[in-house]
N, C-alpha and C positions, 0 to 999 in steps of 0.2 A: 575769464571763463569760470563756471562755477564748479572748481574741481570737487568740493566736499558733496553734491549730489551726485556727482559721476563715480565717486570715489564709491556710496551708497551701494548704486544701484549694479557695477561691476561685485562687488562684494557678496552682494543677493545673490547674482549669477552664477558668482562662484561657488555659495552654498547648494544651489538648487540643482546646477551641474552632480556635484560632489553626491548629494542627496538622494537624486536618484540612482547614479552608476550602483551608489550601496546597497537601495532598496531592493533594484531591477537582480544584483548578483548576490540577493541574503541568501545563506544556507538555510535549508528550506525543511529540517527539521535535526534532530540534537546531531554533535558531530563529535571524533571520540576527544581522549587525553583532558585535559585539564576542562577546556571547554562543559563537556560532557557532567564532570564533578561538579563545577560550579553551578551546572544548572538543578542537578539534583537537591546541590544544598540550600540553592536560594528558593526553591517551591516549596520545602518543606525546612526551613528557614537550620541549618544542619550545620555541622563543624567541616570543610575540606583541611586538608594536607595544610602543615605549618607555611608560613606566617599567618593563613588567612586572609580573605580579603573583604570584612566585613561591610565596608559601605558600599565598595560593589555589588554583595549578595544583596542588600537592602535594596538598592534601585534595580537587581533584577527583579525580586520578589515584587516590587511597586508594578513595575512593566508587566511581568504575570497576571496580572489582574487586569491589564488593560484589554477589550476584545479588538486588538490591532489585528489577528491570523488565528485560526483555528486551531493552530499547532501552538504551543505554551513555548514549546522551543523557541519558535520564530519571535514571540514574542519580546522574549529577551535578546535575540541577535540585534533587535531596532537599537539598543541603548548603545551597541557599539555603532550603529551604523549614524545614529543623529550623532552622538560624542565626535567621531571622525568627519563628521562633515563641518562642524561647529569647528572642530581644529584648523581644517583647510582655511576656513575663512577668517582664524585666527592667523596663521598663517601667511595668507595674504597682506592683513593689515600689520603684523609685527613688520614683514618687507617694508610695506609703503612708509612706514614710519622711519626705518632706518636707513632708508634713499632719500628720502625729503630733509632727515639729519642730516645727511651729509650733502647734497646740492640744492637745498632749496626744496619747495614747494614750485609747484609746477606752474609755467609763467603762461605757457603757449602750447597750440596741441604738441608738438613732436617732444615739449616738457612731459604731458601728462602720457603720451604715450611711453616713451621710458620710464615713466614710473611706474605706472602703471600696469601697462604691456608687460614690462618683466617680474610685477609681483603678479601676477597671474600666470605667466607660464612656470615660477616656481611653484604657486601652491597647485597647477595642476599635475606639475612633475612627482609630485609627491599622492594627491591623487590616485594616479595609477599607477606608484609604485609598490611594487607586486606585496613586499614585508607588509606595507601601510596599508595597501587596499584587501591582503588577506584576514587581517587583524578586524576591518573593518565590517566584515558580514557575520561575525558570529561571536558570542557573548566570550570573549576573553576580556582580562582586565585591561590592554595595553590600548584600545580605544579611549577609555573615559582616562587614564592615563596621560595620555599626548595631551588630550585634551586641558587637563588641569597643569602641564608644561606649557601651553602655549597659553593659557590665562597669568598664569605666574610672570611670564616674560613680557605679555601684555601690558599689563597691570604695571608690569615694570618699567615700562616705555612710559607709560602715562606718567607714574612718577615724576620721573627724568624731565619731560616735560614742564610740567609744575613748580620741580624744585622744589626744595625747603618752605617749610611751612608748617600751619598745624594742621590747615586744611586738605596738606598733599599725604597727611599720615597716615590716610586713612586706606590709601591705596596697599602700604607698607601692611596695615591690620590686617588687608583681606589676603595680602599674599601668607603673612604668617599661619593664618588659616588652614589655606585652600593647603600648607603645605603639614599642617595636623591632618585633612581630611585625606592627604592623598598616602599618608599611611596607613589608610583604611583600604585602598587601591591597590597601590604597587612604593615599593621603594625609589623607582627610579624619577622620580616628581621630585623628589626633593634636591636631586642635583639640579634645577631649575633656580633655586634660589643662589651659587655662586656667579652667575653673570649677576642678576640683581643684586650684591651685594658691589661687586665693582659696578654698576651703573652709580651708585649711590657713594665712590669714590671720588669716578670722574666727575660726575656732579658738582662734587664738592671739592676737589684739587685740583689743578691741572695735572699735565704730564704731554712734555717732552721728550718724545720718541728720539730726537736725535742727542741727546746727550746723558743717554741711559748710562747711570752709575757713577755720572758726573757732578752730579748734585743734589743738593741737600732735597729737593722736590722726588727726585728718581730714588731718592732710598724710603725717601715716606712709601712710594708706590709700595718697595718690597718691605716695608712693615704693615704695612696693608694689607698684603696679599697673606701676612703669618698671621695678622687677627681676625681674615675672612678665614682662615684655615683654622683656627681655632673657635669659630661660632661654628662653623657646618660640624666641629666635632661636637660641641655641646648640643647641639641639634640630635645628628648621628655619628657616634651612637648613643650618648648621655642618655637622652630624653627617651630613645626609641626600646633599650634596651636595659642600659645600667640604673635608670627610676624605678622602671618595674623591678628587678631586680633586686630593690631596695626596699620595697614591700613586703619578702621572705626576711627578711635581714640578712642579706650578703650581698657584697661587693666583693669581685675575683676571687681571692680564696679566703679573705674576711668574713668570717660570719658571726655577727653581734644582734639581740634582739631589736636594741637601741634604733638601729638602724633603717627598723619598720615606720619609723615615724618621721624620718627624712621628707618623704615625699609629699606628706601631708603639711608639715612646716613651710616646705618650699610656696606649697600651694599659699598655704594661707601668709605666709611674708610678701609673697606678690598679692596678693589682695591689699594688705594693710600699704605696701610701697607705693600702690596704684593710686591710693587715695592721697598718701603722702605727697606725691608727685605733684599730682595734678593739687593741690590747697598749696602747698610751695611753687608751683609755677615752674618742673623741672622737667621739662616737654621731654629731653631723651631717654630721662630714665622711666618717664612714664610712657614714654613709645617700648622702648627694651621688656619693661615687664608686663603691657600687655601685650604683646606680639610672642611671650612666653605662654601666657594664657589662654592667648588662641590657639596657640600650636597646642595645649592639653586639650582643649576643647574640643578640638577636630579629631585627635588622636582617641577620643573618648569612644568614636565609633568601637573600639574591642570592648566594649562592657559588652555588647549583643552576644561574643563568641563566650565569654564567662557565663552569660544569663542561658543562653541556648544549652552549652553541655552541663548545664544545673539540668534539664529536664530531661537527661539521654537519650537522644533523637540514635535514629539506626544510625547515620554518617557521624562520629562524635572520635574524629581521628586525634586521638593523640589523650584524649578525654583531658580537656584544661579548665574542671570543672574546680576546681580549688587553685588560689593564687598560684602557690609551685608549681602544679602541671603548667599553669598560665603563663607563665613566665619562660618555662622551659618552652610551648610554643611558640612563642613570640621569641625568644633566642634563637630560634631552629635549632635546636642541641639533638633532634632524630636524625639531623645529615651527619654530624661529625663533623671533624674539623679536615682542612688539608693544608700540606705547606705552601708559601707562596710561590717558591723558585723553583720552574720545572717539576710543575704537581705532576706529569704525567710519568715520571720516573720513581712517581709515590706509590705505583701499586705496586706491591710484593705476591703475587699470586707465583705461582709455579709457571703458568701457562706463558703468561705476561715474561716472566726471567728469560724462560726458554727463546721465547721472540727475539729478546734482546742480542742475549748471544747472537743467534740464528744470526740477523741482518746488522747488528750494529759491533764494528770494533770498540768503541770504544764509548764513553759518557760523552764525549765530544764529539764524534761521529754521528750521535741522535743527534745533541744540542744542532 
């Protein structure tokens, strides 16, 4: 049977399903809280509340111009509602990949119906689930978000697929990307890239589930798992916080001028390694420092919130019109910090103490 057209054409269904439920329930003009802010600031292209979310303002501002609804609001709701529908049918096929991983490609109808059959009744569980499908009618970032999660893991499967090679690198470039661009988004995209980085383990090792810790293969695994622990930090927060950062000349309580010129060395050593790689024929080091490169690239979307409060638009929160504000933006340094263990025992107000008393004997009595 021809599974790869059926495979198609269920997948369409599943978009156009998805598609309309979002179209038919968009919020039908602005709605309040964060929502409300982003719209203001994408029509008149403005600074919101720290971290920002510049490349999403950018593709609302594009949608604003489209005459999709007479409401400018509604406008921009579309970009979460196509994003969410494009995920469902990401969705979809991430399942279908990872059930045909594991039994096969499908032989016979009652094959292609389990495989089938059940990656659609997940992606449409998710569909109409309530968090997913409210996200999905009105311009918050967490739409085009999923969305760049489930391209990431996409992307990732395809890999995995592929295998090793120079030809399959290039899946690895787009994810390093899409995970520059989705810090333009939301931060939570970028936890997207720790499965992909264990795809790209077992890819490459085996691993023996039944003799964990018994061999020399199962401890690879757990050095594995401390050197994917140590790229998502170089990732986050390195890249996302401590580079900029490094533009003021300070690191943590360091602060040397020297240190302004860090980030621009960085830059230009991966330019020169890039070239070096690839003339010496050193495929991983030349995957590592362009997949460095695209992550800047993408991440490049905050020049718009520097360029924007250069012009002081009325929304110009936090005004991060010179590096240091900028950088303090992008730190979130307006929330403060809190402790990790039992933050909710962190506020000291009078009111707060009194309750304590009131209802709890003891710190262990909250706990």
């Amino acid at each position: 049977m021809n599974t790869s057209k059926l495979n198609r054409i269920i997948a369409l269904s599943v978009f156009a399903i998805a598609m309309f439920v979002y179209l038919k329930t968009l919020s039908d003009t602005v709605v309040f809280w964060d929502v409300g802010e982003f719209m203001a600031a994408a029509n008149l292209m403005q600074v919101p509340h720290p971290p920002g979310a510049p490349l999403f303002l950018i593709l609302a501002r594009v949608f604003s111009m489209i005459p999709l609804a007479a409401d400018i609001a509604v406008r921009m709701h579309v970009i979460s509602a196509i994003a969410s529908a494009l995920t469902v049918v990401l969705l979809y096929l991430i399942t279908v990949k990872l059930i045909t991983g594991w039994r096969g490609r499908p032989e016979t109808t009652f094959d292609a119906l389990v495989v089938y059959g059940s990656s659609v009744i997940g992606a449409l569980a998710m569909t109409f689930s309530p968090t997913f499908w409210f996200n999905a009618v009105e311009a918050e970032v967490y739409g085009v978000d999923t969305l760049v999660i489930g391209l990431i893991l996409w992307l990732g499967l395809r890999w995995y697929e592929h295998g090793h090679g120079a030809k399959s690198d290039a899946y690895l470039l787009m994810i390093a990307y899409l995970v520059g661009l989705a810090i333009g988004v939301h931060l939570l995209a970028i936890l997207a890239i720790l499965p992909v980085m264990y795809l790209v383990y077992f890819r490459t090792f085996e691993f023996d589930t039944k003799v964990v810790l018994k061999s020399v293969r199962d401890w690879r695994f757990l050095l594995a798992t401390g050197v994917i622990a140590v790229i998502f930090y170089l990732i986050y927060p390195l890249m996302v916080t401590t580079l900029p950062s490094l533009l003021v000349g300070e690191i943590g309580s360091t602060k040397l001028d020297a240190l302004r010129y860090v980030p621009y060395l960085l830059v230009l050593g991966a330019l020169y390694g890039v070239y070096y790689s690839y003339t010496t024929k050193k495929r991983i080091l030349n995957l590592t420092l362009l997949s460095f490169l695209f992550i800047i690239l993408g991440f490049s979307t905050y020049i718009m919130v520097y360029m924007r409060a250069n012009v002081d638009p009325p929304m110009n929160e936090n005004d991060p019109s010179t590096v240091e504000r900028l950088v303090s933006y992008l730190n979130r340094e307006q929330y403060g910090t809190a402790p990790k263990f039992l933050p909710r025992r962190w506020n000291t107000s009078d009111t707060e103490i009194a309750q304590r008393h009131q209802n709890y004997t003891s710190e262990f009595d909250y706990f």
